[in-house]
TORPA-4810 file (N, C-alpha, C, O; in nm, 3 decimals):
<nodes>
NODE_1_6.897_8.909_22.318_7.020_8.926_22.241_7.131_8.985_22.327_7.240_8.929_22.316_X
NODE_2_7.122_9.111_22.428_7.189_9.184_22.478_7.237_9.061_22.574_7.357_9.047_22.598_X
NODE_3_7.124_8.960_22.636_7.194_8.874_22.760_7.297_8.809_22.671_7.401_8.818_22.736_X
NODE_4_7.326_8.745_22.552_7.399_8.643_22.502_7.477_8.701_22.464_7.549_8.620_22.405_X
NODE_5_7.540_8.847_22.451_7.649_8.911_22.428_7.666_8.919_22.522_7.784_8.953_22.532_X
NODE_6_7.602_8.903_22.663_7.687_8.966_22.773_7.791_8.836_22.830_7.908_8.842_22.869_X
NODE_7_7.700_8.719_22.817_7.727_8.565_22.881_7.815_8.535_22.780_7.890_8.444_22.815_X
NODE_8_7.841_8.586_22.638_8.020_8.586_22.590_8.099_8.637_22.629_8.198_8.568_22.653_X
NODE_9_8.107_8.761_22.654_8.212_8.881_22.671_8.242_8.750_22.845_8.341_8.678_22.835_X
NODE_10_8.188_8.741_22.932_8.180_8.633_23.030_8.276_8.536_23.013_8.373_8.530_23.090_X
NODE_11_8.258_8.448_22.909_8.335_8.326_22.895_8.390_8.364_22.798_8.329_8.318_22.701_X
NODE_12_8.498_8.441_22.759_8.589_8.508_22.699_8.675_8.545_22.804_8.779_8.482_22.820_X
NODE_13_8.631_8.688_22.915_8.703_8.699_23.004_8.734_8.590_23.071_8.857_8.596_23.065_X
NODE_14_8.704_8.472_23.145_8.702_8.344_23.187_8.830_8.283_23.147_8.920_8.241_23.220_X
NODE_15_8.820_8.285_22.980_8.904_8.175_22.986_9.036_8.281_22.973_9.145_8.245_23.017_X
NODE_16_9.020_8.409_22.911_9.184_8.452_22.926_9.262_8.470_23.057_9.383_8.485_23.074_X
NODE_17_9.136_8.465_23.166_9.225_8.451_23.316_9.269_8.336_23.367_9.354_8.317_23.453_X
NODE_18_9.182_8.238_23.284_9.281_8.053_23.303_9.397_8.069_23.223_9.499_8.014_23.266_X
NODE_19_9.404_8.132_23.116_9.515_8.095_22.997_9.605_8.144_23.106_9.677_8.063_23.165_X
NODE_20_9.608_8.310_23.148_9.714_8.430_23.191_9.766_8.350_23.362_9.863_8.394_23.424_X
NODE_21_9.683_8.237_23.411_9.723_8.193_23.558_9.785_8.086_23.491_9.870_8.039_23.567_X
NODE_22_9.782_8.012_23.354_9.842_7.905_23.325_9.960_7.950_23.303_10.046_7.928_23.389_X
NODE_23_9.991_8.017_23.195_10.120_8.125_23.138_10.209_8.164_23.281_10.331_8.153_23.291_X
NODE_24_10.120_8.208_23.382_10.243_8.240_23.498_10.297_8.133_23.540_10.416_8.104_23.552_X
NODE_25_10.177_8.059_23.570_10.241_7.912_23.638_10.352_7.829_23.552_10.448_7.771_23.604_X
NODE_26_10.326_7.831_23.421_10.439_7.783_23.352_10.594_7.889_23.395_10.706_7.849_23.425_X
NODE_27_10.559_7.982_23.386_10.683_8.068_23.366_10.725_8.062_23.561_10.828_8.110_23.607_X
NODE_28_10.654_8.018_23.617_10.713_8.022_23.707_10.801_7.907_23.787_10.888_7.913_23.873_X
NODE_29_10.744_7.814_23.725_10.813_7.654_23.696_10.964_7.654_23.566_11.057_7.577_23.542_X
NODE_30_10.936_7.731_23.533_11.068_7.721_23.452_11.136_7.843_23.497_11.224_7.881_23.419_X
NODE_31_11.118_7.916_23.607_11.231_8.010_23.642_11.298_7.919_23.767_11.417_7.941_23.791_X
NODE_32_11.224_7.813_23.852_11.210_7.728_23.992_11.352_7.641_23.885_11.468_7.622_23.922_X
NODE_33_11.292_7.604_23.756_11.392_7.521_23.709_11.487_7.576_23.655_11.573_7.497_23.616_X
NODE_34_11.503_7.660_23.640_11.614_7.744_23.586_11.723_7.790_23.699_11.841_7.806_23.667_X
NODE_35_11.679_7.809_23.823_11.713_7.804_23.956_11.818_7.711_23.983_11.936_7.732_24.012_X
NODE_36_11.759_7.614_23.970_11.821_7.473_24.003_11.901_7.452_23.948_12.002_7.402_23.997_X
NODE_37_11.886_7.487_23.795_12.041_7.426_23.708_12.100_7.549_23.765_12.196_7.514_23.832_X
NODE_38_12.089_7.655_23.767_12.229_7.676_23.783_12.314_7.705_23.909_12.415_7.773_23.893_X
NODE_39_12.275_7.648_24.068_12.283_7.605_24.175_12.405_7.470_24.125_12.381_7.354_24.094_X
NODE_40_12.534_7.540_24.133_12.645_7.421_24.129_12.640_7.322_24.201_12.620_7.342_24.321_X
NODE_41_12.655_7.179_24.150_12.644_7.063_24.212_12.753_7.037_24.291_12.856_7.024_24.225_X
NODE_42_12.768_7.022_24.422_12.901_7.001_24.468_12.903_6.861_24.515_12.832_6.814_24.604_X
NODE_43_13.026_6.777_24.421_13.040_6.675_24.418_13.082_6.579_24.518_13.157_6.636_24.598_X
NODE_44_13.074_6.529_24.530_13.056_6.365_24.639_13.162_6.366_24.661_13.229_6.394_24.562_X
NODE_45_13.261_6.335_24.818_13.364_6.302_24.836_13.393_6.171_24.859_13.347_6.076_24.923_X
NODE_46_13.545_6.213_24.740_13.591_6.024_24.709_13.621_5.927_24.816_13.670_5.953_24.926_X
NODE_47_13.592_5.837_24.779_13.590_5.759_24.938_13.700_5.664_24.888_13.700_5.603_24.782_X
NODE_48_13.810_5.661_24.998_13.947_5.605_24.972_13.933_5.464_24.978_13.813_5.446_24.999_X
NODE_49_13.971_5.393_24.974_14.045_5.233_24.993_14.088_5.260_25.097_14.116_5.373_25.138_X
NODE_50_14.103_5.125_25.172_14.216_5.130_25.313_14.351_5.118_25.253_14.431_5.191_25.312_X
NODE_51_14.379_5.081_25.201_14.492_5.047_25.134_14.557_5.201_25.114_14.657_5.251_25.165_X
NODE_52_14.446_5.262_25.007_14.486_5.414_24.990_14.483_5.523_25.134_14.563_5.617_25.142_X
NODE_53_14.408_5.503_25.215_14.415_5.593_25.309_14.486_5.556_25.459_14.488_5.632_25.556_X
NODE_54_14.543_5.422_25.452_14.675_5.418_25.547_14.798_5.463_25.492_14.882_5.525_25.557_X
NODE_55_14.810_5.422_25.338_14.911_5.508_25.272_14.919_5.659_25.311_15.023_5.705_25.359_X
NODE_56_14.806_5.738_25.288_14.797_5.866_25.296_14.867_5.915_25.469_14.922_6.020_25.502_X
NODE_57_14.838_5.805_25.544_14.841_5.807_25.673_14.981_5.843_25.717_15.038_5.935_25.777_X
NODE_58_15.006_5.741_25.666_15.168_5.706_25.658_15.259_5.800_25.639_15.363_5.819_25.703_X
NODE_59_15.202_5.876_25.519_15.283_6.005_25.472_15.298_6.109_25.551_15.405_6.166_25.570_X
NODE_60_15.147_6.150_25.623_15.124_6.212_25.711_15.232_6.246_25.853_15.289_6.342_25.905_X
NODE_61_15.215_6.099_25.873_15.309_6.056_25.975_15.423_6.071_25.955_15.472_6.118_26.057_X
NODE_62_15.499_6.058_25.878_15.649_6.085_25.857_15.681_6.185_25.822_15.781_6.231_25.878_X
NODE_63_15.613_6.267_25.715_15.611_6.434_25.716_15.605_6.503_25.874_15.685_6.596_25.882_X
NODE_64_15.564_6.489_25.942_15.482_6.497_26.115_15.659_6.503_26.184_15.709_6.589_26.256_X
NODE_65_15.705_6.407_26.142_15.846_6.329_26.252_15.931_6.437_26.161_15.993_6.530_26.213_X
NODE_66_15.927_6.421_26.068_16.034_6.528_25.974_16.016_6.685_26.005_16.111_6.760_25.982_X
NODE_67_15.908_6.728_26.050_15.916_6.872_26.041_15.883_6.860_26.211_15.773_6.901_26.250_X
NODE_68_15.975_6.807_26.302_15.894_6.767_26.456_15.797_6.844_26.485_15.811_6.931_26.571_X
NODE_69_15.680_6.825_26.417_15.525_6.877_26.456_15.497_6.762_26.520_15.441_6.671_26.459_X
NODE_70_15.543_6.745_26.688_15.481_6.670_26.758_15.356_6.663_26.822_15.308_6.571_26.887_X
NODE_71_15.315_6.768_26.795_15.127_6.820_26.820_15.053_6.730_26.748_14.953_6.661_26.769_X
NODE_72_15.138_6.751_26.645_15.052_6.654_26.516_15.040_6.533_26.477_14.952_6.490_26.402_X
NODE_73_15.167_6.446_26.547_15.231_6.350_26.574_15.108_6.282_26.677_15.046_6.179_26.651_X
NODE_74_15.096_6.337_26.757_15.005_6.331_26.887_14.857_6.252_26.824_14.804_6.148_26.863_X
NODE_75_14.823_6.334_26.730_14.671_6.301_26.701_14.656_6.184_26.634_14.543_6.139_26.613_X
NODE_76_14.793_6.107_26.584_14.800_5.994_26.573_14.768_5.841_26.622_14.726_5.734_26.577_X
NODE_77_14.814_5.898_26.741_14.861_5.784_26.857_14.687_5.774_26.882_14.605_5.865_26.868_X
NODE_78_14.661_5.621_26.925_14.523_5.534_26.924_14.491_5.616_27.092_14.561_5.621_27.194_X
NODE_79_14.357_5.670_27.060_14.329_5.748_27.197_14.269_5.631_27.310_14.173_5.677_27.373_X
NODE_80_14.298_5.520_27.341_14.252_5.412_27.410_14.416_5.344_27.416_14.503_5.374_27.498_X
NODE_81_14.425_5.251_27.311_14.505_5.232_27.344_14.688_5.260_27.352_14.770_5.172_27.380_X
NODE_82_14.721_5.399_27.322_14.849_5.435_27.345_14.919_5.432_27.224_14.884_5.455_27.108_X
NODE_83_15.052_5.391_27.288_15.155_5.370_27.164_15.273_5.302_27.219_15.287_5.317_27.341_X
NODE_84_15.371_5.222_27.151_15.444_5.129_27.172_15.588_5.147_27.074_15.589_5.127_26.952_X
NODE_85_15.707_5.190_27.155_15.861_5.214_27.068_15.882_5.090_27.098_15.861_5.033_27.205_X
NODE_86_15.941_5.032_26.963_16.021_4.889_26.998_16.161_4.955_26.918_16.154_5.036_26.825_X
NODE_87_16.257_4.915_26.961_16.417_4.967_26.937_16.451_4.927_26.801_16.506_4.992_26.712_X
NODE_88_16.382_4.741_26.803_16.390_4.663_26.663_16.312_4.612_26.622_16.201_4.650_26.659_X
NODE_89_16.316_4.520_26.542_16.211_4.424_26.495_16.135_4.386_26.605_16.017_4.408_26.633_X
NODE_90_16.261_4.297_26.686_16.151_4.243_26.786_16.063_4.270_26.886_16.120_4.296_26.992_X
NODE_91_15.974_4.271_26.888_15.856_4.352_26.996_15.874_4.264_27.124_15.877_4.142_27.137_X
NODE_92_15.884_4.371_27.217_15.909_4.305_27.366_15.831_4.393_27.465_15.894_4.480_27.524_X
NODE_93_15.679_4.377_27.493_15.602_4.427_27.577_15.653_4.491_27.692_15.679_4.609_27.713_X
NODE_94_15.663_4.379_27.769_15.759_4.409_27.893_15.894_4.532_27.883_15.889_4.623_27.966_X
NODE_95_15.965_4.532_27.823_16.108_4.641_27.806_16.015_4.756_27.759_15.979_4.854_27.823_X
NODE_96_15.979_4.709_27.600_15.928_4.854_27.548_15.870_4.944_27.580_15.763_4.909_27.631_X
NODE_97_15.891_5.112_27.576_15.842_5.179_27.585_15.677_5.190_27.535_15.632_5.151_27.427_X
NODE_98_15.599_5.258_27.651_15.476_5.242_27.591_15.425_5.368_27.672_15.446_5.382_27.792_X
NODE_99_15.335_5.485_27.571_15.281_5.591_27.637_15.123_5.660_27.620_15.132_5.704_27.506_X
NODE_100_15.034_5.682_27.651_14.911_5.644_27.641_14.921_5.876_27.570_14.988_5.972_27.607_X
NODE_101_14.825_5.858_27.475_14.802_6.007_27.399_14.893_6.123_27.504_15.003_6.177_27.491_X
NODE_102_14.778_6.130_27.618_14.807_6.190_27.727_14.930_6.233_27.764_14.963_6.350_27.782_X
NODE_103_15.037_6.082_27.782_15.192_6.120_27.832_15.261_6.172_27.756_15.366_6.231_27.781_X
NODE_104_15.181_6.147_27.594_15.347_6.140_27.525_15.347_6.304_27.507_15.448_6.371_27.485_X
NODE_105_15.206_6.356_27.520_15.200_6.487_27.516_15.266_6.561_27.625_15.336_6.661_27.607_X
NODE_106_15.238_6.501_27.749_15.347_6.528_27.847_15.479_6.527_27.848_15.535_6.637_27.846_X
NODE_107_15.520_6.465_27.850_15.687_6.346_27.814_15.736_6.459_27.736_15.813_6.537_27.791_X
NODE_108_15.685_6.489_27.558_15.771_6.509_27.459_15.816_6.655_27.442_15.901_6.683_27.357_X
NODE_109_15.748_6.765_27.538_15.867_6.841_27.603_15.951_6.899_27.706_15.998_7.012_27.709_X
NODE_110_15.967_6.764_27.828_16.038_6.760_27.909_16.167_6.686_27.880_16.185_6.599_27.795_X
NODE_111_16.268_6.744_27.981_16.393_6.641_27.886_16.381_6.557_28.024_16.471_6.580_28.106_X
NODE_112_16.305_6.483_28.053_16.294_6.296_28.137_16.357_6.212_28.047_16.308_6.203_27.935_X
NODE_113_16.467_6.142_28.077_16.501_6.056_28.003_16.417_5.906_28.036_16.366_5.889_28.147_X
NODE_114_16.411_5.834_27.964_16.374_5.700_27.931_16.483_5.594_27.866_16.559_5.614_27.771_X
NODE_115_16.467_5.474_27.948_16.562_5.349_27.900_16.490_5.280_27.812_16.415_5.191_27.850_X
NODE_116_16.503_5.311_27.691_16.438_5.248_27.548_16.460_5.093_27.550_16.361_5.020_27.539_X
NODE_117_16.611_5.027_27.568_16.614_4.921_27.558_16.803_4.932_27.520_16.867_5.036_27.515_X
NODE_118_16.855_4.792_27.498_16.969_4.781_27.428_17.039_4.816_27.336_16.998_4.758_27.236_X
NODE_119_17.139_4.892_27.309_17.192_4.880_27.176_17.218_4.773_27.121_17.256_4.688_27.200_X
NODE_120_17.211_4.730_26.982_17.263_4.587_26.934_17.451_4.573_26.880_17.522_4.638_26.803_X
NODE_121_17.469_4.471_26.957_17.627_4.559_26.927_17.669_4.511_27.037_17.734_4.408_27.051_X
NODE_122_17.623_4.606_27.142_17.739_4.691_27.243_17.651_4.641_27.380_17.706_4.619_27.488_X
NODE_123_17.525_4.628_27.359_17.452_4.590_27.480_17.436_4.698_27.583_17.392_4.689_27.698_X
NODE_124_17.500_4.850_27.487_17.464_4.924_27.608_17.348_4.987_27.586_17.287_4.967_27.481_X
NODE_125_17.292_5.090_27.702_17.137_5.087_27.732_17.110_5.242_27.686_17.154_5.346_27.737_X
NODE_126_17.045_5.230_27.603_16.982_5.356_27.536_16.949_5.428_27.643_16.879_5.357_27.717_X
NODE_127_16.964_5.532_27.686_16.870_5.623_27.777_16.887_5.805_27.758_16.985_5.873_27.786_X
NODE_128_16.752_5.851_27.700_16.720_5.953_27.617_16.614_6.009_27.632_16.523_5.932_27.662_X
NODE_129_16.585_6.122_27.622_16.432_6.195_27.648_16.357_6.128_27.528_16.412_6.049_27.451_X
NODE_130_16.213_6.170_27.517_16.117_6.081_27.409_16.141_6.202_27.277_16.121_6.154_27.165_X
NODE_131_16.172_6.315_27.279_16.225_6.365_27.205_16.356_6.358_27.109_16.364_6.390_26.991_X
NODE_132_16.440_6.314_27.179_16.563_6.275_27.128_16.518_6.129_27.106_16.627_6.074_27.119_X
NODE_133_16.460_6.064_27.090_16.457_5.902_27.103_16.389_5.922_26.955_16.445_5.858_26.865_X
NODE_134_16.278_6.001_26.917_16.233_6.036_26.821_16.324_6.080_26.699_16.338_6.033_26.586_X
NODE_135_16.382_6.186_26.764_16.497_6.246_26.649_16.610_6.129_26.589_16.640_6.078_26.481_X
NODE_136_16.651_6.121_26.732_16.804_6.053_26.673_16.747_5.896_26.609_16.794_5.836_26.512_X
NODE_137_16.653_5.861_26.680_16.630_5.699_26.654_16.499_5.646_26.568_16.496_5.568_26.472_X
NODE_138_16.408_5.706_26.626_16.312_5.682_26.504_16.310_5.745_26.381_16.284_5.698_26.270_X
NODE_139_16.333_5.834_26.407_16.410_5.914_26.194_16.497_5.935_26.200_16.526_6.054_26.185_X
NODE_140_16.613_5.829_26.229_16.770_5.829_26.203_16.786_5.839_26.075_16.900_5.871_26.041_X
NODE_141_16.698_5.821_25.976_16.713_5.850_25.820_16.604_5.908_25.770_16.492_5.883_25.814_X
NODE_142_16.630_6.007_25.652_16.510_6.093_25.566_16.431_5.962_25.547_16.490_5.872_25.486_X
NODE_143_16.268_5.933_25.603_16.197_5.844_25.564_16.108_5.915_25.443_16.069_5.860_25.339_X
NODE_144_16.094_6.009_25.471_16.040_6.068_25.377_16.022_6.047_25.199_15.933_6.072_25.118_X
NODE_145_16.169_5.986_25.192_16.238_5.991_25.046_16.253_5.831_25.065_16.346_5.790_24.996_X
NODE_146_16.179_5.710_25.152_16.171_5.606_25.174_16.113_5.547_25.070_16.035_5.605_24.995_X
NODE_147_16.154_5.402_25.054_16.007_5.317_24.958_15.926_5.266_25.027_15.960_5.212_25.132_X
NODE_148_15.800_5.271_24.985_15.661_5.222_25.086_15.633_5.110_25.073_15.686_5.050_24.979_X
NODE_149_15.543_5.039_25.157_15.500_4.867_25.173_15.431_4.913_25.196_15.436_5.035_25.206_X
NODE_150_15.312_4.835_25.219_15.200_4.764_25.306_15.181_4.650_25.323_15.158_4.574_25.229_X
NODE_151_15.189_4.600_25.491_15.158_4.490_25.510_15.280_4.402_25.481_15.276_4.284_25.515_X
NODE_152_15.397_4.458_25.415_15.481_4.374_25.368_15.597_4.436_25.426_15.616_4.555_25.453_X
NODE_153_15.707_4.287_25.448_15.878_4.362_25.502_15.955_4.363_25.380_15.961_4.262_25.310_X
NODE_154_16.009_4.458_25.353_16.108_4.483_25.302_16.253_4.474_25.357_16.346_4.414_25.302_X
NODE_155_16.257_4.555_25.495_16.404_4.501_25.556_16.427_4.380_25.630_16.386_4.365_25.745_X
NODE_156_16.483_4.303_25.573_16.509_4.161_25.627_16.646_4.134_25.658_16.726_4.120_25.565_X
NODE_157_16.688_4.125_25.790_16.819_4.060_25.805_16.804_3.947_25.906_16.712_3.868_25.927_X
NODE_158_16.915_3.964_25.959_16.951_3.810_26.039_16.859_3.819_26.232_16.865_3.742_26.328_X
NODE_159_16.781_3.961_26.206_16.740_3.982_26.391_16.587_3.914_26.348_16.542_3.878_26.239_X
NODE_160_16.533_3.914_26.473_16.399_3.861_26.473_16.290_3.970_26.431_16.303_4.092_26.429_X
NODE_161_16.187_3.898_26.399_16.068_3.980_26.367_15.913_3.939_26.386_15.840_3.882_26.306_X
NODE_162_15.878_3.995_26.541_15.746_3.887_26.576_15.653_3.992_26.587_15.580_3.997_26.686_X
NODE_163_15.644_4.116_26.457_15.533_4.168_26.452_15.410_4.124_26.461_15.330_4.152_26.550_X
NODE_164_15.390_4.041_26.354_15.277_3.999_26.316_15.245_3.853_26.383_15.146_3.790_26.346_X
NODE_165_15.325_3.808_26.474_15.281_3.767_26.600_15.208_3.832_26.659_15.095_3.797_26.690_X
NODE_166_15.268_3.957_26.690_15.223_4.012_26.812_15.084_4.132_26.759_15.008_4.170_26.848_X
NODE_167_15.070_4.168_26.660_14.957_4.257_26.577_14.943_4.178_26.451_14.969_4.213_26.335_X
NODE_168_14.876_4.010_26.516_14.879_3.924_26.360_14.711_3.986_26.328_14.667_3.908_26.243_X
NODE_169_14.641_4.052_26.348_14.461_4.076_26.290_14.513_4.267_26.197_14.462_4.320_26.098_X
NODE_170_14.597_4.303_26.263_14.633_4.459_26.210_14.740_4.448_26.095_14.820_4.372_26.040_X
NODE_171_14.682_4.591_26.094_14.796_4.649_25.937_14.871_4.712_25.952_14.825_4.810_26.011_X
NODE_172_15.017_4.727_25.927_15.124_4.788_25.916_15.195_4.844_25.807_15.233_4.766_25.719_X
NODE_173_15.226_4.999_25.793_15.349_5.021_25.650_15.477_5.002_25.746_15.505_4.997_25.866_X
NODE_174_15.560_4.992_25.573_15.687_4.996_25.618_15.747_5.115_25.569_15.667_5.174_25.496_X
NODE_175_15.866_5.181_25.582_15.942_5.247_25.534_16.095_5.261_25.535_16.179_5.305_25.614_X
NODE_176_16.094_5.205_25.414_16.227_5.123_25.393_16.351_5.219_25.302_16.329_5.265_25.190_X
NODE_177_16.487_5.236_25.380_16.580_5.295_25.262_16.671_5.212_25.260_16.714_5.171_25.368_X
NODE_178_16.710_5.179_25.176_16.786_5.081_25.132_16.935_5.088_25.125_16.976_5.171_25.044_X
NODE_179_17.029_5.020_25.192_17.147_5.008_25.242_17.265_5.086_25.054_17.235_5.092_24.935_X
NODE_180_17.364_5.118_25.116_17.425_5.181_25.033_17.543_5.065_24.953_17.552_4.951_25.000_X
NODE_181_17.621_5.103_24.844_17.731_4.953_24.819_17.861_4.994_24.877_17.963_4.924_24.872_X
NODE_182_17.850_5.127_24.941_17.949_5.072_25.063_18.008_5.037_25.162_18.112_5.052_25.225_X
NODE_183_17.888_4.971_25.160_17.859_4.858_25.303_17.796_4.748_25.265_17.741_4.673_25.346_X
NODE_184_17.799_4.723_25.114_17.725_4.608_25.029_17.534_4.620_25.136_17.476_4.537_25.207_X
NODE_185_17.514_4.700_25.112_17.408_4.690_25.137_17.317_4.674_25.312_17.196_4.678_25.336_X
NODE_186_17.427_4.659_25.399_17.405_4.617_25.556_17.338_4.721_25.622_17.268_4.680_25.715_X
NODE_187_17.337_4.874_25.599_17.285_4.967_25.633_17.186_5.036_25.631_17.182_5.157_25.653_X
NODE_188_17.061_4.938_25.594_16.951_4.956_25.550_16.855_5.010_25.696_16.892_5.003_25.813_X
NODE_189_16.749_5.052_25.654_16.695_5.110_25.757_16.524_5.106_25.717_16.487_5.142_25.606_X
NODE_190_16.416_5.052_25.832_16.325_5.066_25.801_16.257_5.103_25.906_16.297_5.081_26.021_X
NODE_191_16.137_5.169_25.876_16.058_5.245_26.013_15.935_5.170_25.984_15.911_5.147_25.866_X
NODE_192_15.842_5.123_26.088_15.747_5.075_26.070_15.621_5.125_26.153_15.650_5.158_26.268_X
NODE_193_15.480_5.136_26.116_15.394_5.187_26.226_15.293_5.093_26.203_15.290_5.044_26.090_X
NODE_194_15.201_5.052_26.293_15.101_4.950_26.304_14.958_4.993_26.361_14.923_5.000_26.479_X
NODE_195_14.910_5.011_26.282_14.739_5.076_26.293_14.626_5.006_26.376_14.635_4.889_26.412_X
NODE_196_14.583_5.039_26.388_14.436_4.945_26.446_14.303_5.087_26.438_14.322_5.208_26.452_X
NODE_197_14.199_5.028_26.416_14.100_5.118_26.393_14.014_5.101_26.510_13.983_4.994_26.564_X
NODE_198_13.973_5.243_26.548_13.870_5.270_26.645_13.819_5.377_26.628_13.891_5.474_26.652_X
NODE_199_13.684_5.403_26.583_13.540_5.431_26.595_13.534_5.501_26.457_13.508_5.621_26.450_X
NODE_200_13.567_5.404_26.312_13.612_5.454_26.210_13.719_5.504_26.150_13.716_5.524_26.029_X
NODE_201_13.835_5.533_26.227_13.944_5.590_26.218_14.059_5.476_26.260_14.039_5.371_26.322_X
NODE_202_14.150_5.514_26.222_14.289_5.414_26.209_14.408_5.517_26.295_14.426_5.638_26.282_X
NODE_203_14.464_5.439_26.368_14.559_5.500_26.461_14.702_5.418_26.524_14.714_5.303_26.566_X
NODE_204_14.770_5.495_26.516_14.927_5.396_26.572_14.898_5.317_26.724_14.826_5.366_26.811_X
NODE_205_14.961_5.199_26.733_14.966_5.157_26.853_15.119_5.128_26.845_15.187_5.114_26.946_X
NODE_206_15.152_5.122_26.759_15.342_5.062_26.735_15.400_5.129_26.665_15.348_5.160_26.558_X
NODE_207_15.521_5.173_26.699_15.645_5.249_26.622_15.780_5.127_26.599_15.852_5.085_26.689_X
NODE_208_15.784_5.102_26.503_15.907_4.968_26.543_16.011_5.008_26.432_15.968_5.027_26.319_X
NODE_209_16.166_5.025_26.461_16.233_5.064_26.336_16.311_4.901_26.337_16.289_4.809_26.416_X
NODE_210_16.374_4.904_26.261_16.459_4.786_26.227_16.527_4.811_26.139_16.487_4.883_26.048_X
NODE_211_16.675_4.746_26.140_16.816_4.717_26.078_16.917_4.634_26.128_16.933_4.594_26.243_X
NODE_212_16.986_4.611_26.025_17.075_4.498_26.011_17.154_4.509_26.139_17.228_4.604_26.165_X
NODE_213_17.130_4.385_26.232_17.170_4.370_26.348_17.278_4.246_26.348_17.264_4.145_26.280_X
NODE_214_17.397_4.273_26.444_17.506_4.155_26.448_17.457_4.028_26.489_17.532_3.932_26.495_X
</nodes>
């Protein structure tokens, strides 16, 4: 009799030390999960469109020329292949200015002047540091407060335009302000930059402004 009270009291203690290791293990799985929720999820970053993130680019860039943060300007320019001022529409290899990351970082605060190319008009010969060529000529107008394109011209007059000859596989914005009525409109002004991507990233190889030329 005494053994079969003892071989209970046995499997009594037994099982309340399975129940009391089950009970922790539960409670310790729901503190592991309790953990977790409340460990903030930090959410996925939105992944742009090209469309949307040459725009963004763009802005970048002209904010950059507007507040002359040419440092910043700098990190723009395609680290292979350079960068390219055309005066106008028309792109002319040969004349145009062209300066690889490196120079323009050099160049843009020495006053070295450079022969950009022609005035239209007058035929006389631009010659200006890359600083002043920047100021006075490539943001001769608030672009800032510009209307945007992509891929598309907005300023159209009577000069040539063999961009997309010459960068027909690449993408370009425009930035266009639009001529005033008292000049019926002739005074229009557009800035243009032309991207190409390398090693995931998108970068200027062309600066081209254009306006209504005689």
């Amino acid at each position: 009799m005494k053994n079969l009270i003892f071989l209970s009291l046995i499997i009594l203690v037994t099982g309340c030390s399975k129940e009391n290791k089950a009970s922790v293990s539960v409670q310790k799985n729901n503190t592991e999960t309790s953990k977790k929720d409340s460990i903030p999820k930090i959410p996925e970053p939105v992944k742009l469109s090209k469309n949307e993130l040459l725009k963004n680019l763009n802005t970048e860039i002209v904010a950059s020329l507007k507040s002359k943060d040419y440092d910043r300007f700098s990190e723009f320019i395609h680290p292979e292949k350079g960068i390219r001022f055309s005066m106008y529409a028309y792109v002319q290899p040969e004349k145009n200015k062209h300066f690889t990351r490196e120079e323009f970082i050099k160049y843009i605060s020495m006053r070295t002047r450079f022969t950009w190319g022609e005035k239209d008009g007058t035929g006389d010969l631009l010659i200006i540091s890359l600083k002043d060529y920047l100021e006075k000529w490539v943001f001769k107008g608030d672009f800032t407060k510009s209307e945007f394109y992509l891929n598309e011209f907005k300023g159209t007059g009577n000069s040539l335009n063999n961009l997309k000859e010459m960068y027909p596989s690449l993408d370009f914005t425009e930035n266009y302000i639009p001529g005033s009525e008292k000049y019926g409109g002739m005074d229009w002004n557009s800035l243009r930059f032309v991207f190409e991507e390398f090693q995931g990233e998108y970068y200027i190889v062309a600066v081209i402004n254009d306006e209504w030329t005689a």
